[in-house]
C-alpha positions as a Markdown table, in Angstrom:
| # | Residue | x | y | z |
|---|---|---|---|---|
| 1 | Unk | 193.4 | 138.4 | 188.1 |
| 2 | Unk | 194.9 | 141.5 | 189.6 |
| 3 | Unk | 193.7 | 140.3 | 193.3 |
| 4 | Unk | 196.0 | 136.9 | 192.3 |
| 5 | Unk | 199.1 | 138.3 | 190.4 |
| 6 | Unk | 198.9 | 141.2 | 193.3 |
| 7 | Unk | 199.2 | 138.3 | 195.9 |
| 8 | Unk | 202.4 | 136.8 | 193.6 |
| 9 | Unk | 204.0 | 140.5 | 193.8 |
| 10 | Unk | 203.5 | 140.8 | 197.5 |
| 11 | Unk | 205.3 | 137.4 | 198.5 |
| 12 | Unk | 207.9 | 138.7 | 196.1 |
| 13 | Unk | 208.0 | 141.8 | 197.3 |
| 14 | Unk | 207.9 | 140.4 | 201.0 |
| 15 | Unk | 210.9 | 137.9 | 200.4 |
| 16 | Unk | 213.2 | 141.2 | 198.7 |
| 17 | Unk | 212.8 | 139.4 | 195.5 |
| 18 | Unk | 210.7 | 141.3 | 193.2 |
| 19 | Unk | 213.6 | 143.6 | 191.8 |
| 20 | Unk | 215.2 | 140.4 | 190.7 |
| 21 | Unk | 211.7 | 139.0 | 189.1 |
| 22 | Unk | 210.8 | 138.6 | 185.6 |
| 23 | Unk | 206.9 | 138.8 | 185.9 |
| 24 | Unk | 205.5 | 137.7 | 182.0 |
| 25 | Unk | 201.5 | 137.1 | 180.2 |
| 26 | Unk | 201.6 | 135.7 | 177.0 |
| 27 | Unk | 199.0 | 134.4 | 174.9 |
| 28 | Unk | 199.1 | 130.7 | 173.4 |
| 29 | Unk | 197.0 | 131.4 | 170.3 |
| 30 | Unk | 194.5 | 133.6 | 168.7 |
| 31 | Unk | 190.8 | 133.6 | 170.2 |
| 32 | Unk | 188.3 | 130.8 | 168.8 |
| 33 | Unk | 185.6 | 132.0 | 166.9 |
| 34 | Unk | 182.8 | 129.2 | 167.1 |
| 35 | Unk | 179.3 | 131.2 | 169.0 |
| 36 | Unk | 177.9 | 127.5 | 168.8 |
| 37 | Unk | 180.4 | 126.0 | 170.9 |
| 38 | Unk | 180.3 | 129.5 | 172.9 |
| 39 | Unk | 183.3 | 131.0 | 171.6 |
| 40 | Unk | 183.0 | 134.3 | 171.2 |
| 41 | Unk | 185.9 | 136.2 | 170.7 |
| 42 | Unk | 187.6 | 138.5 | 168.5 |
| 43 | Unk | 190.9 | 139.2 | 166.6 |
| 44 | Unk | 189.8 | 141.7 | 164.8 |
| 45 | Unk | 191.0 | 143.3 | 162.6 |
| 46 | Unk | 193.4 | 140.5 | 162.1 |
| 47 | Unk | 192.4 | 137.9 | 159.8 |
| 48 | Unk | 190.9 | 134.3 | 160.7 |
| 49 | Unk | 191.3 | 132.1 | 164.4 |
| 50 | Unk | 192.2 | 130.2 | 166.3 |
| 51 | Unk | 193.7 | 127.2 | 164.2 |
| 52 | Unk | 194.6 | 129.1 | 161.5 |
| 53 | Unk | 198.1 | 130.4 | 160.3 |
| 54 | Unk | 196.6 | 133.9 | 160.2 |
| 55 | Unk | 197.6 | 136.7 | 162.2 |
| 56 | Unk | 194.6 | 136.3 | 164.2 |
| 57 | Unk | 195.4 | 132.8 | 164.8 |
| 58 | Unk | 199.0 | 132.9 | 165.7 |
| 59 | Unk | 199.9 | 136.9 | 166.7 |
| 60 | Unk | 199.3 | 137.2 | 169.8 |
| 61 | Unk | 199.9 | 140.1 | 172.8 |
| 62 | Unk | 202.5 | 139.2 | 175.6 |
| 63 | Unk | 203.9 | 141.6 | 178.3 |
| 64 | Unk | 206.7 | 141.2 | 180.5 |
| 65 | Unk | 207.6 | 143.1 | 183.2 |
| 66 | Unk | 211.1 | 143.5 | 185.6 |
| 67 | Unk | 213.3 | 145.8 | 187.0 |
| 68 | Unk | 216.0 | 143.9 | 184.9 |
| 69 | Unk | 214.8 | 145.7 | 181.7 |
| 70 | Unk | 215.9 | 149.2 | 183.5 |
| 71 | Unk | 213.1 | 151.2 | 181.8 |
| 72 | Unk | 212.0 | 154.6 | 182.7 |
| 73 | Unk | 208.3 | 154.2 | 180.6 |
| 74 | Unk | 207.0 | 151.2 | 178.6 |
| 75 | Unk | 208.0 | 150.3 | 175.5 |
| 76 | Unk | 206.4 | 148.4 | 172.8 |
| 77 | Unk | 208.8 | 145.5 | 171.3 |
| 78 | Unk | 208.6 | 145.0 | 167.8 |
| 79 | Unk | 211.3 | 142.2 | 167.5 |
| 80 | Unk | 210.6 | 139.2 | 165.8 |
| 81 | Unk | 210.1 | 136.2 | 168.4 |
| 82 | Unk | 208.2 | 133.1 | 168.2 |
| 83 | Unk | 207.4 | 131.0 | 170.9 |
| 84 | Unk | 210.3 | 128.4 | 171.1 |
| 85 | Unk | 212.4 | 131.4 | 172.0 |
| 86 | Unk | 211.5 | 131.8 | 175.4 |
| 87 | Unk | 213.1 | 128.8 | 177.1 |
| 88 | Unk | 216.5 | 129.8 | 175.6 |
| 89 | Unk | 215.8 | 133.3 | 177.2 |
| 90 | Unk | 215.1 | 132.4 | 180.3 |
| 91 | Unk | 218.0 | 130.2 | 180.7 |
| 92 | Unk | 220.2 | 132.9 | 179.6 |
| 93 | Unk | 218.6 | 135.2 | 182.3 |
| 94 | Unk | 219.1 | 132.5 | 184.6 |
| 95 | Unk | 223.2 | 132.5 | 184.4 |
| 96 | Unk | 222.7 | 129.1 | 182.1 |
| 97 | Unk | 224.7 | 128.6 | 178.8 |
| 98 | Unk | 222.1 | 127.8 | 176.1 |
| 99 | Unk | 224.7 | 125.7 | 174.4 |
| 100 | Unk | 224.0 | 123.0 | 177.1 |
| 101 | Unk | 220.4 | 122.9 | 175.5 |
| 102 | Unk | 221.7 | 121.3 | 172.7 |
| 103 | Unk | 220.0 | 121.8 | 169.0 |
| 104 | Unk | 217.2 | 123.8 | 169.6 |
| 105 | Unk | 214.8 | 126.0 | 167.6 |
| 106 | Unk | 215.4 | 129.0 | 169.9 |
| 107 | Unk | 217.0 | 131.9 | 169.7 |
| 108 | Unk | 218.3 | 134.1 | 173.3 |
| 109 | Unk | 216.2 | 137.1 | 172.9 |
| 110 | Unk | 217.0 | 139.0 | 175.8 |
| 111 | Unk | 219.6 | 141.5 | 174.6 |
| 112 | Unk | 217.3 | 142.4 | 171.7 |
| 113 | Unk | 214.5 | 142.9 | 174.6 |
| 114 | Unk | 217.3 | 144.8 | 176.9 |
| 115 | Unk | 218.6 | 147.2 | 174.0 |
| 116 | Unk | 215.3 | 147.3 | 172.0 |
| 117 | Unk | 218.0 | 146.0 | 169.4 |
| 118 | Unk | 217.3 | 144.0 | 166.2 |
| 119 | Unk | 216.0 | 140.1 | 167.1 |
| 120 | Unk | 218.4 | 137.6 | 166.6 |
| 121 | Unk | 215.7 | 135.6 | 164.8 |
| 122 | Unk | 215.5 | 136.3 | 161.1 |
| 123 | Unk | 212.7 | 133.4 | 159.9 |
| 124 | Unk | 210.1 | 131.3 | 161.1 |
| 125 | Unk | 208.5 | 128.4 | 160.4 |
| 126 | Unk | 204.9 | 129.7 | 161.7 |
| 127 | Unk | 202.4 | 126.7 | 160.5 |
| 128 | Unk | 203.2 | 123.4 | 159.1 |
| 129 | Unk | 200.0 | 120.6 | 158.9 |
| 130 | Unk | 200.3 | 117.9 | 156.8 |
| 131 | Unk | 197.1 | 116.8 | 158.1 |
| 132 | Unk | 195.3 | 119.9 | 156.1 |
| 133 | Unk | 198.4 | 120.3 | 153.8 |
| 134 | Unk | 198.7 | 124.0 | 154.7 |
| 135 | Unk | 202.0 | 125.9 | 156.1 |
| 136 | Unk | 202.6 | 129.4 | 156.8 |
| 137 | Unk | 206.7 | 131.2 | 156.7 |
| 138 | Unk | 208.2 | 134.2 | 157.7 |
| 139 | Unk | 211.4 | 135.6 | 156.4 |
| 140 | Unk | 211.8 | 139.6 | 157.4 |
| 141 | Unk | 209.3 | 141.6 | 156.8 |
| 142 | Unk | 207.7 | 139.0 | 154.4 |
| 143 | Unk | 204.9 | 135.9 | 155.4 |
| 144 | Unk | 203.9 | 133.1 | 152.9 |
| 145 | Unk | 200.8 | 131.6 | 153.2 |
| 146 | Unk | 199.9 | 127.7 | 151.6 |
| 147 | Unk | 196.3 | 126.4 | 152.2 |
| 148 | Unk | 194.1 | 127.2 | 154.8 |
| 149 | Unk | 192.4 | 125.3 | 157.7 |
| 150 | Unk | 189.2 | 125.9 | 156.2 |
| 151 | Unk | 187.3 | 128.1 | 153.7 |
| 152 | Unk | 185.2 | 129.3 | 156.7 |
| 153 | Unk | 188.0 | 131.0 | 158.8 |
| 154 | Unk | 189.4 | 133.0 | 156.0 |
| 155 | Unk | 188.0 | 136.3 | 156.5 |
| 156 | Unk | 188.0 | 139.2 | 158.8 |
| 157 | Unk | 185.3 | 138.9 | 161.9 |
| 158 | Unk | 184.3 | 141.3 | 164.3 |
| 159 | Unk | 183.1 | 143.4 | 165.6 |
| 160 | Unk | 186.7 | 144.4 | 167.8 |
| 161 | Unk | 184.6 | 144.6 | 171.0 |
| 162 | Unk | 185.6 | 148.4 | 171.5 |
| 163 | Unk | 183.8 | 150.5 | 169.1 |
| 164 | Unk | 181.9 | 152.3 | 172.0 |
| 165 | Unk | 184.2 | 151.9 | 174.6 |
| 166 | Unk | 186.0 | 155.0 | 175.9 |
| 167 | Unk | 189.3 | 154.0 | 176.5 |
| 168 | Unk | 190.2 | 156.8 | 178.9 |
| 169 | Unk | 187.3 | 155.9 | 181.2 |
| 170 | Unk | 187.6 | 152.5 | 180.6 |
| 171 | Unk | 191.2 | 152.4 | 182.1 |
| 172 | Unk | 190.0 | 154.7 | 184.9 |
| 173 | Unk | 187.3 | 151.9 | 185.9 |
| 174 | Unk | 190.2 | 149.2 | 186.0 |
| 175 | Unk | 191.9 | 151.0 | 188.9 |
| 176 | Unk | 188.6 | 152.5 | 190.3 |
| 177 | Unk | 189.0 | 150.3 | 193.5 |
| 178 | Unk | 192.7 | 150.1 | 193.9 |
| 179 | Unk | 195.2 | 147.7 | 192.2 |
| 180 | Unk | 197.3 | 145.2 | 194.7 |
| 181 | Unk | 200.1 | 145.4 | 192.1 |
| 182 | Unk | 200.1 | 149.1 | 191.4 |
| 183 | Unk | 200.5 | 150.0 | 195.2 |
| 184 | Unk | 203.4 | 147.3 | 195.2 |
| 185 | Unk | 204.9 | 149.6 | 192.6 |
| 186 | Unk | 204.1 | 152.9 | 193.5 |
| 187 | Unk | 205.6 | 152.0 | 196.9 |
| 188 | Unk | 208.7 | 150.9 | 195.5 |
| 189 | Unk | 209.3 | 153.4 | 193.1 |
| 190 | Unk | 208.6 | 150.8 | 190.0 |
| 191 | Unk | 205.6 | 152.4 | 188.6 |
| 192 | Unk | 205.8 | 153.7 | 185.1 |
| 193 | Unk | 202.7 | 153.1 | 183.2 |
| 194 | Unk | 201.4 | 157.0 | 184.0 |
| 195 | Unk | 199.1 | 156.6 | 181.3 |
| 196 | Unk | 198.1 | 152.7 | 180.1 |
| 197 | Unk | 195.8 | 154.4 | 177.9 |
| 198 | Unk | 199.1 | 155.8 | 175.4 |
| 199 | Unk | 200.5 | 152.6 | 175.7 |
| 200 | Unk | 197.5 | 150.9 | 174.7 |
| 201 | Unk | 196.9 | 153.5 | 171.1 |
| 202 | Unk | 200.5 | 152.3 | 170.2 |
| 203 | Unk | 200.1 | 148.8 | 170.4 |
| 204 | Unk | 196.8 | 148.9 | 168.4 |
| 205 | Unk | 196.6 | 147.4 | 164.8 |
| 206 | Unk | 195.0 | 149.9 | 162.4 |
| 207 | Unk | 193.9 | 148.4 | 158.8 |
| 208 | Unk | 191.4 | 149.8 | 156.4 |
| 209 | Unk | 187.9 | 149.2 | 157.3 |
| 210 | Unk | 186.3 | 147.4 | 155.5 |
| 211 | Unk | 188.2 | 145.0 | 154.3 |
| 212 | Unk | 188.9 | 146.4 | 150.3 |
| 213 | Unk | 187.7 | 144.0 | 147.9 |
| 214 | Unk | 191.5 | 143.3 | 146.9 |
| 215 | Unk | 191.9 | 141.2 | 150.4 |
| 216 | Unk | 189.6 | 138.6 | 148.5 |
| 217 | Unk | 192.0 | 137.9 | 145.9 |
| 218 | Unk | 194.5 | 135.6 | 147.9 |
| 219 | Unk | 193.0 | 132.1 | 147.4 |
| 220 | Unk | 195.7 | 130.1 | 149.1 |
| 221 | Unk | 194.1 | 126.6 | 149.1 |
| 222 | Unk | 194.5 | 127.4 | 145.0 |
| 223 | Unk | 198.2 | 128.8 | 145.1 |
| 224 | Unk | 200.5 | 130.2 | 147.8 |
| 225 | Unk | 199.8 | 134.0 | 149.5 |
| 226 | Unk | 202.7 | 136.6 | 150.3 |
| 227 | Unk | 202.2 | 139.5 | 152.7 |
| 228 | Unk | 204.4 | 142.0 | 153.6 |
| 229 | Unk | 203.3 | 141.9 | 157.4 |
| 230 | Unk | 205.0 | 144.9 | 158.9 |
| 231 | Unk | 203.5 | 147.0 | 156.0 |
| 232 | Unk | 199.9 | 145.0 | 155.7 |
| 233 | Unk | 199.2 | 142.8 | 159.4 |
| 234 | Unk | 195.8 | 142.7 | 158.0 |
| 235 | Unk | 197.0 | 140.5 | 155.1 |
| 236 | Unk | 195.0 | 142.4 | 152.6 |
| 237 | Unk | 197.0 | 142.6 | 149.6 |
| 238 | Unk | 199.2 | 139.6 | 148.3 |
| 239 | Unk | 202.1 | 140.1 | 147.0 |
| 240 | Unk | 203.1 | 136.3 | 145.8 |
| 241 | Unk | 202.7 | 137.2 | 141.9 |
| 242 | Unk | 205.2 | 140.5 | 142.0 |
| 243 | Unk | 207.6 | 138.4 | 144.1 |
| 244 | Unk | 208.0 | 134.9 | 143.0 |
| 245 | Unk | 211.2 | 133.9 | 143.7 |
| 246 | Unk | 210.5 | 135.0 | 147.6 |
| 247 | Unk | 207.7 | 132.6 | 147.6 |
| 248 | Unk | 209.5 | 130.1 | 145.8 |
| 249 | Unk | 212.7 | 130.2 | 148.4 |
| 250 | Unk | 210.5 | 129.9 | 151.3 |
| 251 | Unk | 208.6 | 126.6 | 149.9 |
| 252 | Unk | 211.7 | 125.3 | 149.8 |
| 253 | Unk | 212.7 | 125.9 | 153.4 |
| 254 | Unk | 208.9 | 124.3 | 154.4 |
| 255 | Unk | 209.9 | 121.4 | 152.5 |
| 256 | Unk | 212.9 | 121.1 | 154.4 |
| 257 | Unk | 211.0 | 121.1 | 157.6 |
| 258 | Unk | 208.4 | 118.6 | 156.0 |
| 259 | Unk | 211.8 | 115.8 | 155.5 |
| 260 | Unk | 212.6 | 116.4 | 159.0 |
| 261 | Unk | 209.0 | 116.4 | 160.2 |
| 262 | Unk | 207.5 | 113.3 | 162.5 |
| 263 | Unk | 204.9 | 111.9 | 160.9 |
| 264 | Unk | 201.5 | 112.7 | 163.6 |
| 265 | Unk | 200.8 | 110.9 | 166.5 |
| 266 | Unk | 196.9 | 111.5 | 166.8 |
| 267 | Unk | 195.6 | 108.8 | 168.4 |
| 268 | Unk | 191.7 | 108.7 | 168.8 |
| 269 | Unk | 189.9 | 110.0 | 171.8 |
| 270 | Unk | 189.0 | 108.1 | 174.5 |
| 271 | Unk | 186.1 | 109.6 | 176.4 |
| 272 | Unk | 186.8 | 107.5 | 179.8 |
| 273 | Unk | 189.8 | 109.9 | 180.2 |
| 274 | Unk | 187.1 | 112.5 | 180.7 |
| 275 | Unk | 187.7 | 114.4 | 183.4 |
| 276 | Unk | 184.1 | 114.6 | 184.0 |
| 277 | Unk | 184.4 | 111.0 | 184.8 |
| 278 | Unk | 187.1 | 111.4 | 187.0 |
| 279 | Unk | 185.1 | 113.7 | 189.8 |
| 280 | Unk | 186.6 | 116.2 | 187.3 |
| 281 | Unk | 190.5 | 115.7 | 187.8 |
| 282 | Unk | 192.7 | 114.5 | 184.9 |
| 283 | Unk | 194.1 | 111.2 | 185.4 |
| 284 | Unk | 196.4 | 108.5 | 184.3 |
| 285 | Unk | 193.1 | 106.7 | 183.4 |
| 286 | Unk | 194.4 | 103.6 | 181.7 |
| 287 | Unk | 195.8 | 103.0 | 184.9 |
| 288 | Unk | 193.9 | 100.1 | 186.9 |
| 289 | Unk | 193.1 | 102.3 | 190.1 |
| 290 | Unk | 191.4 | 105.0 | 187.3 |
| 291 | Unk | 189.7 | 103.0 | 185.0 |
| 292 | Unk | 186.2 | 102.9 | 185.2 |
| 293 | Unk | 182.9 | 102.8 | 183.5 |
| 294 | Unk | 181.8 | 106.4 | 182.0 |
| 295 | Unk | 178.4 | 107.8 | 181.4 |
| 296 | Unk | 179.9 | 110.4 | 179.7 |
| 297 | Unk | 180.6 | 109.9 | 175.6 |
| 298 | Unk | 181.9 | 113.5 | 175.1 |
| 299 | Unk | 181.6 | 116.8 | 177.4 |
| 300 | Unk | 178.6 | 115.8 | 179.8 |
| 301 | Unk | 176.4 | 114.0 | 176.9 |
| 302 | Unk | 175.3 | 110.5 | 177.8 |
| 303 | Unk | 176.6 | 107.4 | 175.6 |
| 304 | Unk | 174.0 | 106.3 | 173.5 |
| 305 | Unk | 175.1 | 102.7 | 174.5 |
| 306 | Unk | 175.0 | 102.9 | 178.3 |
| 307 | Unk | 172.4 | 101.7 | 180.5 |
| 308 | Unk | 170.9 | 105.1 | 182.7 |
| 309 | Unk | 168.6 | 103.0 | 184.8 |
| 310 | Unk | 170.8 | 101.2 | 187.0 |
């Protein structure tokens, strides 16, 4: 990964374009927890997955980096941005007028990012399924929770992966044998993560441990959950019966959405667009020139209905 983004930095760097870069990692979702499909990650100590409108399901790390920001040491940003926000952003950045995007869902976060200032976004719609009938809304500080995905993916798993890891040495191994994009940066007088091992203790998430037994007592396929996040990201303690008209207002503002929601367009799978089919490239396969007879029903099991001997 380092050898690749390095390569990315030195044609940048090469072309005098890297101090006007914007160089960014995000994260699309929460790992998958499912060690029989070999998924083996962990969120901890985040509640639930992948899939579910958890914060271990939908809070996820992202890091940007550019001499645009004009920092002097990294900085943890604790604005409130969902994922929509970006392409307003970027267009922003890019000399565009986001009022030629018409009616979107995002908001121009950059300033906020620039200034370390207050977001511009004050809500979020973070989950709505009316396939499972479960939604998840943030307002502030506060996060309403309605159904769940399943019973299964409820809870707390771990282990977090670094309970004997020393994170000192550990970042010491990373740069053991040399980093492409540190010696980009170093040259050029851009390097200022000194220490990634501070940066990393203040971007950890710190919740009791175990789980106290009061976590349990949010049933939200039964009735609605409230969390303060900023206060509990663990979602431990739920605050929907001391604050009812808070969860009441933001059902309201879900069933808005839900009136101006498109119904889903799910259509069922059709294993001949396999890409294991198509000498492993995705392909229009409908199309005459791709369509073809499959041995494959699903992943690189054979169709119980297909003749192997020919």
């Amino acid at each position: 990964m380092d050898d690749g983004i390095g390569k990315v930095f030195q044609a940048l760097d090469q072309k005098d374009m890297l101090k006007n870069s914007i160089v960014m990692f995000v994260s699309d979702n929460g790992g998958s927890l499912d060690p029989d499909a070999g998924a083996h990650a962990s969120n901890y100590p985040l509640r639930g997955k992948k899939s579910t409108q958890w914060e271990g399901g939908i809070r996820v790390p992202a890091a940007i980096w550019s001499p645009l920001l004009k920092l002097d040491k990294p900085r943890i940003s604790k604005q409130l941005m969902h994922v929509s926000d970006w392409l307003p952003t970027f267009y922003s950045i890019g000399g565009g007028d986001i009022a030629d995007l018409g009616q979107i869902d995002g908001y121009d976060q950059w300033e906020a990012l620039m200034n370390d200032s207050s977001s511009p976004r004050k809500h979020m719609l973070q989950n709505l399924d009316p396939v499972l009938g479960m939604s998840a809304f943030r307002i502030g500080d506060l996060k309403m929770v309605n159904g769940t995905a399943s019973d299964e993916y409820n809870s707390w798993y771990g282990p977090s992966g670094f309970e004997s890891v020393n994170m000192s040495s550990s970042f010491e191994w990373v740069f053991k044998n040399g980093s492409v994009v540190k010696d980009i940066l170093v040259e050029k007088g851009m390097w200022i993560a000194d220490n990634p091992n501070d940066v990393y203790q203040q971007l950890r998430v710190i919740c009791e441990r175990p789980p106290p037994k009061r976590a349990l007592a949010c049933q939200a396929t039964k009735k609605p959950c409230l969390f303060n996040i900023t206060d509990d990201p663990c979602e431990y303690m739920d605050l929907a019966d001391q604050y009812p008209d808070e969860v009441n207002s933001m059902l309201a503002r879900v069933a808005k959405y839900e009136e101006e929601s498109i119904e889903p367009q799910s259509k069922p799978s059709d294993t001949s667009g396999d890409p294991m089919c198509h000498d492993f490239l995705c392909v229009p396969w409908l199309d005459p020139e791709h369509r073809t007879e499959c041995d494959y029903a699903s992943g690189s099991v054979y169709s119980d209905d297909v003749d192997t001997n020919n």
